[in-house]
N, C-alpha and C positions, 0 to 999 in steps of 0.2 A: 394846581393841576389835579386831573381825576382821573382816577384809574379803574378801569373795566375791572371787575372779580377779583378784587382786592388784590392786586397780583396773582392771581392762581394758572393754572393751566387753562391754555387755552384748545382748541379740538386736538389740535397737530403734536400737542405736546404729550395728551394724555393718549392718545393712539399708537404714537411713538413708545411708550411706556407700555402699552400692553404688547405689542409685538415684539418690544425687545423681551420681556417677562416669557412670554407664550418660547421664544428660540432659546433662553435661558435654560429653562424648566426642561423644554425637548434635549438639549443637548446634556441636560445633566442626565435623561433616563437613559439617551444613549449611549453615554459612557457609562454608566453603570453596566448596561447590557453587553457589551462589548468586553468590558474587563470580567465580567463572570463567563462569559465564554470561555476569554483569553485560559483564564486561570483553571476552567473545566477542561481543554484541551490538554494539556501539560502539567498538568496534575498524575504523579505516578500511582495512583491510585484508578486511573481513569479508565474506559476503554481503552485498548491497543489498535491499533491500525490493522487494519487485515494484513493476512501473510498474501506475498502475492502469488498466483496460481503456479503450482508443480510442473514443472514439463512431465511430460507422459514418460514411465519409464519404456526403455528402448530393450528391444527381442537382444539376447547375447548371439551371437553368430553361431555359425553351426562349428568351428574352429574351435570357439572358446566352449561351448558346449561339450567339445569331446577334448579341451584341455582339461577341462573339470573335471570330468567324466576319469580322466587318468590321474589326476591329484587325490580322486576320493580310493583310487585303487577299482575302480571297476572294471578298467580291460590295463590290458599290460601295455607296457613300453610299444612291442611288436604288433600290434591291435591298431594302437594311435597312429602309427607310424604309417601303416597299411589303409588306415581310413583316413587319414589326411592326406593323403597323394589322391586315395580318388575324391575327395572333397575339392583338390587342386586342379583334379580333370588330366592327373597321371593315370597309367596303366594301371588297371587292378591286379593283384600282386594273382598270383597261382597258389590255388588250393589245392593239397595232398600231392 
């Protein structure tokens, strides 16, 4: 009996052989690329992640304003007392 190309490859086979080689060769760069990622993200050497944005600080009220105001000593007990009834929308106290 006789045999075509000494038994060698015939198209199908060497075709097959380069397209399996070509998805070999791609899938080994792609894990490469994917583990040096992997290992650049989570590396504590790395960038951080952004902080994420501050809320805007908030006005203190005008209440907490003249609490302060009387914790630093700037008007007295009877001052606070008289400007937070009219901050309340009570009577304003009588002067003299």
């Amino acid at each position: 009996m006789m045999y075509w190309n000494d038994g060698g490859m015939n198209g199908w086979g060497l075709g097959l052989m380069t397209v399996s080689m070509l998805l070999f060769w791609a899938l080994v760069v792609f894990g490469g690329i994917a583990l040096v990622r992997y290992l650049g993200r989570t590396a504590p050497h790395g960038p951080a992640a952004p902080a994420p944005p501050a809320a805007p600080p908030q006005r203190p009220t005008p209440e907490r304003v003249l609490a302060e105001r009387l914790a630093r000593g700037e008007i007295d007990p009877d001052e606070y007392r008289a400007r937070l009834d009219t901050l309340r929308g009570g009577d304003p106290p009588a002067v003299g």
